[in-house]
N, C-alpha and C positions, 0 to 999 in steps of 0.2 A: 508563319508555318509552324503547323504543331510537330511534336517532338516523333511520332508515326513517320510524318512527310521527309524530317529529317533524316532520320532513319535509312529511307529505302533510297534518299537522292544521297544518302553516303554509299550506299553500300554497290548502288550502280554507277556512281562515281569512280569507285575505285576498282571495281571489276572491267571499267574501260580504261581510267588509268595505265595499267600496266599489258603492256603491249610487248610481246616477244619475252621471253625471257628475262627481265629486267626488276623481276623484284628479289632478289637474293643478291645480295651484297658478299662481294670477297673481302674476307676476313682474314692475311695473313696466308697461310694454305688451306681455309675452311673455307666452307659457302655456311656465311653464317646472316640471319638475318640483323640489321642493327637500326635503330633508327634514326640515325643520320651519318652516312659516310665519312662526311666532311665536303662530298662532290656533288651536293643536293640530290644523292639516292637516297629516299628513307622509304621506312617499311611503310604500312598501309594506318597506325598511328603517328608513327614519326611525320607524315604527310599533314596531320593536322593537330601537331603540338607547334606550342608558340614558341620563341626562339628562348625564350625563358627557360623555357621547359627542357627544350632540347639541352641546353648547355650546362642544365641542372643535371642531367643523366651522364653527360661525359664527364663532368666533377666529379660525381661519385663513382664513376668508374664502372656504370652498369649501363652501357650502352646496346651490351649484346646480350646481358645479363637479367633485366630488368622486366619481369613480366607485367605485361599491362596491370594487372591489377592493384602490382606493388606501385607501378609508377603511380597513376592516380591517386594512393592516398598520402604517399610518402609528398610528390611532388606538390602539394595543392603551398609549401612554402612559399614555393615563390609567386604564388597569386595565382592569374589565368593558366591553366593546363593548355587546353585549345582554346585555337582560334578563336576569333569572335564570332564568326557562322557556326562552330560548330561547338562551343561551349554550352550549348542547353543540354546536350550528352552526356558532361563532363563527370554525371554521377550513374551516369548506364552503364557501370563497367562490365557487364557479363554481355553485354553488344559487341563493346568495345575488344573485348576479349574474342570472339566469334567473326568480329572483321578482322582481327591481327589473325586468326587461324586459316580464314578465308586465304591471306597472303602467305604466309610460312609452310603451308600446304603443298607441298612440290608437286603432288598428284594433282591441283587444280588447277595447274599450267601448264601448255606446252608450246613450241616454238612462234605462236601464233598470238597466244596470250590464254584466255580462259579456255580450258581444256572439257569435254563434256562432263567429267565429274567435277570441276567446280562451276560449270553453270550451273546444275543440280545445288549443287552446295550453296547459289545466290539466290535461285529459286527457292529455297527453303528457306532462306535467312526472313527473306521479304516475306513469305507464308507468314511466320512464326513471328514478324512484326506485324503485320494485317492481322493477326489471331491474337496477339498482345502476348503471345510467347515467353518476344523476346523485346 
């Protein structure tokens, strides 16, 4: 599977993923996104970082703090980022950053899961990888 196919079976992936309201994680008294609870909720990268990784982000203490972009290059210490399916991304950060926006978007959800602005928002992604965008 080339890195395109990747692509668009993550980002439909995770657009089916999260069902009902269940991707904003409570933080204390925020609705904060983090990516890993501790109660196997994680955001829409947390989903496919390796346990390495994850536990690399709670060490430093940037679990809600941590934008994609800085995880990827800071985390590459402790070896694989993601998964083994989906480490051929591992250096797409500006994807990867556009899937975590997909999630932290509260406009692209509603009680149901994907709300019509962000089906729009997945239909675009997919566009802009079919057109090498993204």
């Amino acid at each position: 599977m080339g890195i395109k196919e990747l692509k668009i079976e993550l980002i439909k992936e995770t657009a089916a993923f999260y069902k009902s309201d269940t991707r904003s994680i409570q933080v204390g008294s925020l609705q904060a996104c983090v990516y890993d609870d501790g109660n196997d909720h994680r955001c829409a990268v947390g989903r496919i970082l390796t346990e390495a990784a994850l536990l690399w982000v709670k060490h430093k203490g940037m679990n809600a703090e941590c934008g994609v972009d800085t995880l990827m290059i800071e985390a590459r210490e402790v070896g694989g980022i993601l998964l083994e399916k989906w480490m051929p991304l591992q250096d797409e950060i500006p994807f990867l950053m556009r899937l975590q926006k997909l999630h932290d978007k509260k406009l692209n959800w509603d009680e149901k899961g994907l709300s019509p602005e962000g089906t729009r928002y997945v239909e675009k992604m997919i566009r802009d990888v079919n057109e090498q965008i993204l």
